[in-house]
N, C-alpha and C positions, 0 to 999 in steps of 0.2 A: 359556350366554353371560351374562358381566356384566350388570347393570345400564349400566354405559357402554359394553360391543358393542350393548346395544339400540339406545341411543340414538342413537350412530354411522351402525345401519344404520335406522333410521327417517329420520335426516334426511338420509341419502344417500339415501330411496329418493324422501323430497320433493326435496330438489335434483333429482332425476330425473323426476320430474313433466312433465307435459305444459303444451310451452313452452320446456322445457330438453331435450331427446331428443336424442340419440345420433347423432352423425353419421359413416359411412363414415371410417373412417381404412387408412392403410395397413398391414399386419399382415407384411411382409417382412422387417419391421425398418431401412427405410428413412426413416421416420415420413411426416409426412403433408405436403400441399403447402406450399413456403414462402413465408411470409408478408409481402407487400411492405413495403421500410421505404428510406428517402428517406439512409441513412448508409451508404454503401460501406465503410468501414472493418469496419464490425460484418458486413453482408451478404457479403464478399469475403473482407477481410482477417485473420479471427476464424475466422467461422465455414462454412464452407463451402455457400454460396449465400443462409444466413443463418438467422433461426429458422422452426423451422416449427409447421404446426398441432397442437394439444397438446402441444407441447415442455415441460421443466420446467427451466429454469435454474436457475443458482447464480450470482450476481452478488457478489463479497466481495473487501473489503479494510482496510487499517486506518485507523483514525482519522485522519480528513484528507486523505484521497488523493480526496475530489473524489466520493462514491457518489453522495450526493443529485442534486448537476448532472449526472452521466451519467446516471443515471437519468431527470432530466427530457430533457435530451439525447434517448434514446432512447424517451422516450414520444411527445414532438414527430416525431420520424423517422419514427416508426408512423403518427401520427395524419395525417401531410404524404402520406402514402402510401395512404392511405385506410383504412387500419385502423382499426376503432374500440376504443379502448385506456381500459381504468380503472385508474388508478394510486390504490391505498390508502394510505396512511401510515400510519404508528402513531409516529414521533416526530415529525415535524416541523407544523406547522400548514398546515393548507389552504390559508391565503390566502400563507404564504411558499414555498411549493412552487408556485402559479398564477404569483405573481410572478418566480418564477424562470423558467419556461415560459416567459413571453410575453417577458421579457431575451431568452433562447435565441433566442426567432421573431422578435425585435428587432420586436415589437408583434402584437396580436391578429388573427387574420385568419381565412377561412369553415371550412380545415382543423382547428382546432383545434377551436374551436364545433362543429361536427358529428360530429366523431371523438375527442375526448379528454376524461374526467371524473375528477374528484380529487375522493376523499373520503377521512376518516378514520377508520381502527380503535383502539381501543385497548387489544384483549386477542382471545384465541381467538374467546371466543365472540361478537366484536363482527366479526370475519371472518367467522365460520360464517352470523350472518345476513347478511352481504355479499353470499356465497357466494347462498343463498337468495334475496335480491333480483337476483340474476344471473338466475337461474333464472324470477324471473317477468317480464324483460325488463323494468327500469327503465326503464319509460312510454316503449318503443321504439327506448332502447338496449344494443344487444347485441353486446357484448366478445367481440372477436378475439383480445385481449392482456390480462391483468390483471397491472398490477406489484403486487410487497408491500414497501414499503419503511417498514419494515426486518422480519423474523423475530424481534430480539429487542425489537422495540418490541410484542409479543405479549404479553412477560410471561413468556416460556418458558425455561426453561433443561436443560441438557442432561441430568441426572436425573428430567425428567419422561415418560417416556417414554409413557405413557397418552394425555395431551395432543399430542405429537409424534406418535401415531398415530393419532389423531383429523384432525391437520391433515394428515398423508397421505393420508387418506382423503379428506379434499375437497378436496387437490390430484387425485388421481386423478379422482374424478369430473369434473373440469376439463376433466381430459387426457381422458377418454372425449365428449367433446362436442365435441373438435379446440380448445378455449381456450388458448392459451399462457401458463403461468405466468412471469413474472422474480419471482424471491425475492432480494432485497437481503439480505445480512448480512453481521457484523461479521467480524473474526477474531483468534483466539487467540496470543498470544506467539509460540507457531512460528511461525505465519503459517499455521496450518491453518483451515480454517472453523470458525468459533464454531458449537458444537450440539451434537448427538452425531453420531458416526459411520457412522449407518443415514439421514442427510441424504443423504449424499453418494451412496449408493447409490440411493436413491429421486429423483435427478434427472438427467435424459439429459443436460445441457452444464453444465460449470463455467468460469466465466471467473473470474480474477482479477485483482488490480490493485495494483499497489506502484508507490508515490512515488519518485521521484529527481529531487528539486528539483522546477522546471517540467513534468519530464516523469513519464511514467507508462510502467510496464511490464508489458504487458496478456500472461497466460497463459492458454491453454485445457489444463488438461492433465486432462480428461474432454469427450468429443463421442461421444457415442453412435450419431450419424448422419452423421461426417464425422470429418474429419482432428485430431487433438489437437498444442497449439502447446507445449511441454514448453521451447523457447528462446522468451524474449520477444518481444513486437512492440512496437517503439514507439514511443509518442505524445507530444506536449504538451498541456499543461491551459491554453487560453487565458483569455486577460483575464475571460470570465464563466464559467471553471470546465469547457469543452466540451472533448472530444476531438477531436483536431484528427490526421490522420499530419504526421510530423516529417520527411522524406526526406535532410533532412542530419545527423540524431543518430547520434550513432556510442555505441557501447553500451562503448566504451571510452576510458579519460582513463587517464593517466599523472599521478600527483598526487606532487608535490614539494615538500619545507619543509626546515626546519632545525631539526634540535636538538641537544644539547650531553650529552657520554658523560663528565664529569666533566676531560676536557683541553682539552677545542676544541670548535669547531662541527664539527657532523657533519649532511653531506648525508642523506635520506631518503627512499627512493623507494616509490608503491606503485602497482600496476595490477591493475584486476577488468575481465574481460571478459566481461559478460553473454550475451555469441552463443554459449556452451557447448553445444550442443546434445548432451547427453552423456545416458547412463541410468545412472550410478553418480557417486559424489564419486570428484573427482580432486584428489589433495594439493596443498596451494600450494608454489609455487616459492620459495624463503627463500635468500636473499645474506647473509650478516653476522649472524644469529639465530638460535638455536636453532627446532626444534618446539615447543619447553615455550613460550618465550616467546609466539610467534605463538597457539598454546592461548589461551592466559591473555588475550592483548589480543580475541579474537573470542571470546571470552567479556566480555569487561565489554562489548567493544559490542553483543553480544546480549543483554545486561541493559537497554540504550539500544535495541533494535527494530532494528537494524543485523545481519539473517543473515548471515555468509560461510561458511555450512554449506551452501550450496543446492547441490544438482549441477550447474545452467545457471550455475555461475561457475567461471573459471579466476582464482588469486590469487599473484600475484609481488610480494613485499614484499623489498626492496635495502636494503643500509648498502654503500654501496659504500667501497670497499678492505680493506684485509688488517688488522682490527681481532682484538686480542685476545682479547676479551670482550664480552658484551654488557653494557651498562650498563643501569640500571632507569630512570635517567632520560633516557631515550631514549622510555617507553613511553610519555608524552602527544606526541611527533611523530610515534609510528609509525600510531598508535591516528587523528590527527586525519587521516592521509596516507591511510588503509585508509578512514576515514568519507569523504575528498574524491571518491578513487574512485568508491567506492560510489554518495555520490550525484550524481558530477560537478556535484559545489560547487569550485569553485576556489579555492586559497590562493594568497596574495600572496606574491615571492619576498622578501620584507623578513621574513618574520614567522618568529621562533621558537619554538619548544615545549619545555618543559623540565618532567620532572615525574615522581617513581614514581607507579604508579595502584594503587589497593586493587583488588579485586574488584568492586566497587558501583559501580565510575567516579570515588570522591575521590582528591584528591592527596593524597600521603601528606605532612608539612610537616614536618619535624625541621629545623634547625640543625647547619648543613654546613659551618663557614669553611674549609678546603679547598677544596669546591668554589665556595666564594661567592669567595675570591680567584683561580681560573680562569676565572670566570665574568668579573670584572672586569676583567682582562687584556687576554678576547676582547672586552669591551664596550669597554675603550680603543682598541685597537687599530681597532675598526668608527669608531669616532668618527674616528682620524685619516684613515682611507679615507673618510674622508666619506660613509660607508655609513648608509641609513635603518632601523633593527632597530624593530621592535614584537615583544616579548619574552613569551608569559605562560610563567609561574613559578608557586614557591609563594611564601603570603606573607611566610614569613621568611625567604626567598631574598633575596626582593623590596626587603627595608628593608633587609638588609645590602649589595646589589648599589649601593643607593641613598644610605647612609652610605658608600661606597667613593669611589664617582665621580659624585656629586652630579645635579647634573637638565641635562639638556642636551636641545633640539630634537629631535636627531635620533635619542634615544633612548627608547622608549615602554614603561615597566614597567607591565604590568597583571597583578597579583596575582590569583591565583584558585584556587578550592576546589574545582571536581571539573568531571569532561570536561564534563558537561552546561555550567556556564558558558564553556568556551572554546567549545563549538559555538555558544551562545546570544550570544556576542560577535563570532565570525567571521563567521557567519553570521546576522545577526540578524533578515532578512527569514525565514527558514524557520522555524525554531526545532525541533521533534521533528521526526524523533528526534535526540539528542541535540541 
């Protein structure tokens, strides 16, 4: 044995020490009794009957879908339940993580003082002695629950594999004294868990979480001791960031705009149905588009963190009527209609999109007077119907559209350079992805 197996098992056998001893668990593979928590969504609607003793979660998602406040969320839930719970940190500060707690409990009260303690890590071995002061019962308190928020505020990454088995190792020991871990972490472009791949297998529940606007679309698709959720459940992120169930969300919107195929305005339809509960991809539905094209747009919006690869989505993208061809400048309405879906963002029916996309998400900008004089046509003729148009284009669409038929109320040019500024303009309260 190494030098770091020694080490390993030396301070696994003090974490094991008297004081920390080994409590009766279940060995049926049932795990062990579960552990009261004051959140029915998580205890019902997640997880079947909820977590239990020495359980190892996987709590992950991406940038900005709200980890931090679920997590204090669900520290609160424990701590109201009489659990006594130690949430670590290792990014965020102590006192902005308390403050958010006490927002949650909408003020301090006898639950939280007696059952919940925040402190912080900030690398393996700043855990390992955590770990170790668990074990001598910090001055009479003794964790039911230890959250880690976050794994990669450790310092780790997934080529370390030494270190990652090091912190197996006193997560186990954890789990052999009936402790329940939550491990917070980020995740990777797919949208698989940031780590390596031997994470995943060394924890009995994974829950995940993906944004769509206001709500949230919570997956279990590992439960080692109950049922895996493979089609989403879902929620809303209220006003302080908390999981709330949503009963009127519908996991489907029909998202409609307009955009222009070099003759006319041309209608644009797209629908993602997240209640797929399927176990293989099922191809999208396509009206008026080739497969190449539909490729090519769910590829730049997977460059923008927008998957429509997932198997729990069914995807119908429409040009309705008997069109010849697909035009390229269709691809920033079809691309904005697939991201409204997605994240049931609504657009406005005044608004157009007009635009080739590169691979990266830029518009492509050449000098078109062909179509900048159909383009004008259609913008006259909206003007005599008294129709309101907000237009984006490219920019030298934009000045020619504008040297044609001059500036009028009711007609809004906004010039722009790649998907991300028209999502950051339609949408400006959200902003990523796109």
């Amino acid at each position: 044995m190494d030098g770091t197996g020694r080490k390993t098992e030396r301070r696994k056998e003090e974490i094991m020490s008297d004081g920390f001893k080994p409590q009766p668990l279940d060995t049926e593979g049932t795990g062990g009794e579960v552990l009261p928590c004051t959140i029915p969504w998580l205890t019902h609607q997640l997880v079947d009957g909820g977590i239990r003793e020495g359980e190892r979660a996987l709590i992950y998602g991406e940038q900005g879908v709200g980890k931090s406040s679920i997590t204090s969320q669900i520290a609160l839930g424990f701590a109201e339940a009489g659990c006594q719970t130690l949430t670590l940190v290792s990014e965020l500060d102590r006192s902005e993580v308390s403050a958010r707690v006490l927002t949650i409990a909408e003020g301090e009260n006898a639950a939280i003082a007696a059952n919940l303690r925040i402190a912080e890590v900030g690398n393996l071995d700043q855990f390992e002695e955590a770990v170790s002061m668990i074990a001598q019962g910090l001055g009479g308190f003794h964790p039911q629950v230890v959250i880690l928020d976050s794994l990669q505020g450790l310092g780790l990454n997934s080529s370390q594999s030494k270190s990652w088995g090091h912190l197996y190792a006193l997560l186990r020991a954890l789990k052999e004294t009936g402790i329940a871990t939550l491990l917070i972490g980020h995740c990777i472009k797919n949208f698989q868990p940031a780590g390596p791949k031997s994470l995943e297998h060394e924890v009995d529940l994974i829950i995940r979480i993906r944004k769509l606007g206001t709500r949230r679309l919570v997956y279990v698709p590992k439960n080692r001791h109950g049922q895996a959720h493979y089609a989403p459940v879902i929620f809303k992120a209220d006003e302080i960031g908390r999981l709330v169930p949503d009963p009127k969300a519908t996991t489907v919107m029909v998202a409609k705009t307009w955009g222009f195929d070099g003759g006319g305005l041309v209608a644009v339809e797209a629908k993602i149905d997240h209640r797929g509960n399927v176990t293989e991809a099922t191809p999208p539905i396509l009206s008026g588009l080739k497969r190449r094209h539909y490729d090519k747009l769910a590829s730049i919006l997977a460059y923008h963190q927008i998957d429509l690869s997932e198997f729990t989505q069914h995807i119908c993208a429409n040009i309705p009527g008997d069109r010849p061809r697909y035009s390229p400048y269709l691809d920033l309405a079809l691309a904005m209609a697939l991201a409204s879906s997605f994240g049931q963002r609504p657009l406005s029916p005044w608004q157009v999109f007009i635009g080739e996309l590169s691979l990266d998400g830029e518009i492509v900008d050449r000098p078109n007077p062909g179509l900048a004089r159909a383009l004008a046509i259609e913008m006259e003729r909206a003007k005599r119907d008294n129709r309101r148009l907000q237009v984006f284009l490219p920019l030298s669409l934009g000045v020619d559209i504008h040297e044609r038929i001059g500036i009028d109320p009711r007609l809004m040019l906004c010039p722009v350079f790649s998907l991300k500024d028209v999502g950051e303009s339609v949408w400006p309260s959200i902003g990523a992805p796109i």
